[in-house]
N, C-alpha and C positions, 0 to 999 in steps of 0.2 A: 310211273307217270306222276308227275308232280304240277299240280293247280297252283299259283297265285290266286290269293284272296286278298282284296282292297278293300278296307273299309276308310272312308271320306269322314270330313267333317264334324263332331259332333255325335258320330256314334259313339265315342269312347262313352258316352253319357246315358245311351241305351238304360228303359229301364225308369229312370227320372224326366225323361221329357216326354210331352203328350203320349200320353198311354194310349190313345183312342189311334195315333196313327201309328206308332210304334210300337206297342205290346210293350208289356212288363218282363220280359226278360231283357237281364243287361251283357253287355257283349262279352263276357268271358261265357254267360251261358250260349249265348250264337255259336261263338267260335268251337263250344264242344257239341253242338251240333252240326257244325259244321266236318269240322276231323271224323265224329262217329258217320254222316253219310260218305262223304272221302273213301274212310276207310273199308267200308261194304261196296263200292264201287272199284277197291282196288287203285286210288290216289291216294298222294302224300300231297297235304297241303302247308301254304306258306301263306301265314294270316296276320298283316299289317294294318294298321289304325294310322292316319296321319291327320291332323287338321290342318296342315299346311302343303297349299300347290304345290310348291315346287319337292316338296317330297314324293307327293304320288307321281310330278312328272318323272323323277329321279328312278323310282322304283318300277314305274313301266317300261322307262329306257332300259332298265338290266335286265332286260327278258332278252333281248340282244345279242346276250354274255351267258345268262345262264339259260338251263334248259327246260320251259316250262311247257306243258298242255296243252295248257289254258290259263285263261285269267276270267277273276271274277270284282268286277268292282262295282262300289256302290258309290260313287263318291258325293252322294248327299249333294249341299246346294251349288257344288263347281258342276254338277248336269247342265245349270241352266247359262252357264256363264262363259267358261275354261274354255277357251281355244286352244290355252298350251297344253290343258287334259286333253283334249280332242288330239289336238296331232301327235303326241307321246300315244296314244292309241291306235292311230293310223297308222305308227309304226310297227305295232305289234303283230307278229309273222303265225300267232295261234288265234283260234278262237276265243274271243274275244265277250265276254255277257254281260250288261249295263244290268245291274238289280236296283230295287229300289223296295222297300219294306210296303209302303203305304203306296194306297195308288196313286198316283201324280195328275193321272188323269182327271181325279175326281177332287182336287184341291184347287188351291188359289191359283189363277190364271199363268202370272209367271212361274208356275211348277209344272206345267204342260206342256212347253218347250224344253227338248233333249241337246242340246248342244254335241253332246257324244254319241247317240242313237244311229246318226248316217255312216258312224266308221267302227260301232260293233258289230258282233256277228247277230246279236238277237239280245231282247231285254225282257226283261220278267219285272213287274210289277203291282202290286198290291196284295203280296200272300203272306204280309209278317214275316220273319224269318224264315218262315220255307219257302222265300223266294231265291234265298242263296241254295238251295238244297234241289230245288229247281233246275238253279242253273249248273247244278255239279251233274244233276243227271242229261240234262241238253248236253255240257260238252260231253258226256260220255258215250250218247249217241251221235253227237259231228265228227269223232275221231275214231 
């Protein structure tokens, strides 16, 4: 079984931006905790960084073509915005988990509108980094 993992925007920077909402680890550390839960769950994951829309539309469309899980996307400030993230998701034929590091809820007002939340399967946010770890164990109980 093999997961997509999205990471959006500005993560590639993890680590150097607001530590208080994003923790100090920077994303090659996520990403291997990411693969070491994966791999104790029994997935193979496929872990993408894009800062630009039309790459994560591109790369959700190929869930299509290839054969994934699940998807895990964080995609940072296109949450609040993306309607072409939103229906490149509503495409998507697996479970589907909006994460988000920092809780959204508890920040600045236009960060508490989800733009993609009505066409994922569930969203996990405010746990740091083990909100994507979170949601490896969510799709491993939906499937």
């Amino acid at each position: 079984m093999k997961i997509l993992v999205i990471h959006g925007p500005n993560l590639n920077i993890l680590g150097n931006r607001k530590k208080e909402y994003y923790g100090k680890k920077n994303i090659e550390e996520v990403n291997r905790m990411i693969q070491f839960k994966a791999k104790s769950l029994g997935f193979k994951v496929d872990i993408f960084q894009y800062n630009c829309e039309g790459d994560i539309v591109s790369k959700l469309n190929s869930t299509l073509e290839e054969e994934y899980s699940g998807v895990i996307i964080n995609a940072g400030a296109y949450t609040h915005y993306s309607i072409a993230i939103r229906d490149a998701i509503e495409s998507v034929r697996v479970p589907t988990i909006e994460v988000h590091l920092s809780n959204i809820y508890g920040r600045e007002e236009f960060r508490r509108f989800s733009m993609i939340a009505p066409v994922c399967t569930g969203q996990i946010t405010g746990f740091g980094p083990y909100s994507y770890l979170l949601a490896l164990e969510a799709i491993k109980y939906l499937i």
